[in-house]
N, C-alpha and C positions, 0 to 999 in steps of 0.2 A: 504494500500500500504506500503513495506516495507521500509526500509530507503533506503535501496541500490538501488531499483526502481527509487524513489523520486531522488538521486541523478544524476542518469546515465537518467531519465528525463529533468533535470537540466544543464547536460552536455551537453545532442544534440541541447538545446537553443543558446546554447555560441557559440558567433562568433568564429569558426576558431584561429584566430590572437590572442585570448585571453584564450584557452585553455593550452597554453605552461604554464601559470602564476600559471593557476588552476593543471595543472600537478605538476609545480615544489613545490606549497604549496602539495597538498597530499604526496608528497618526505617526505619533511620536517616534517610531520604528522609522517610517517613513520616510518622515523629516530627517532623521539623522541619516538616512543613506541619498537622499537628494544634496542633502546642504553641506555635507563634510568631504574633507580630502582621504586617502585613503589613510589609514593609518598608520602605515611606513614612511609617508614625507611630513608626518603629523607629529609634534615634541609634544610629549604625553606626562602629566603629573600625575603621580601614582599614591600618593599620600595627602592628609589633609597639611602635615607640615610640608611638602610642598606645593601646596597650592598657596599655604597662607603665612609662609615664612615671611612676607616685605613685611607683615602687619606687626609680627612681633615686638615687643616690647621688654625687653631682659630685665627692665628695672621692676619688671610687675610680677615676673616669676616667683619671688619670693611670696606673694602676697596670696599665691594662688589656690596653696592648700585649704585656709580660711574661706575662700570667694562664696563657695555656698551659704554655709554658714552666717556670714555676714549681711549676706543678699537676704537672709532669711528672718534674720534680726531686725533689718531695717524697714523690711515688708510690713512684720509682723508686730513688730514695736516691742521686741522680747528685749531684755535687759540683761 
């Protein structure tokens, strides 16, 4: 059986209410094989620290174990 069988198989199981989810993910399939280069002339960031090393802050690392906690106190008005 071929994939695209397999799928459209697949599809007629799915409740009604939850094919809009499964339409809008194949969209977004879509979109990324229209609009992107292939992946080999593509520089790829595999981590969130590389994606978001510019933003770092090393003076704030110290502070980070606390951050919930604190966030939680200030919220919450806990003393």
């Amino acid at each position: 059986m071929s994939t695209l069988q397999q799928a459209m198989d697949l599809l007629q199981t799915i409740p009604e209410n939850r094919l809009e989810s499964v339409c809008t993910f194949m969209q977004f399939i879509k979109f990324q094989e229209d609009g992107q280069q292939p992946l080999e002339n593509k520089p790829r960031k595999t981590s969130a620290f590389g994606i978001a090393h510019k933003y770092a802050n090393p003076a704030l690392i110290p502070l980070e174990k606390e951050a919930f906690a604190n966030a939680m106190a200030e919220k919450h008005a806990i003393n």
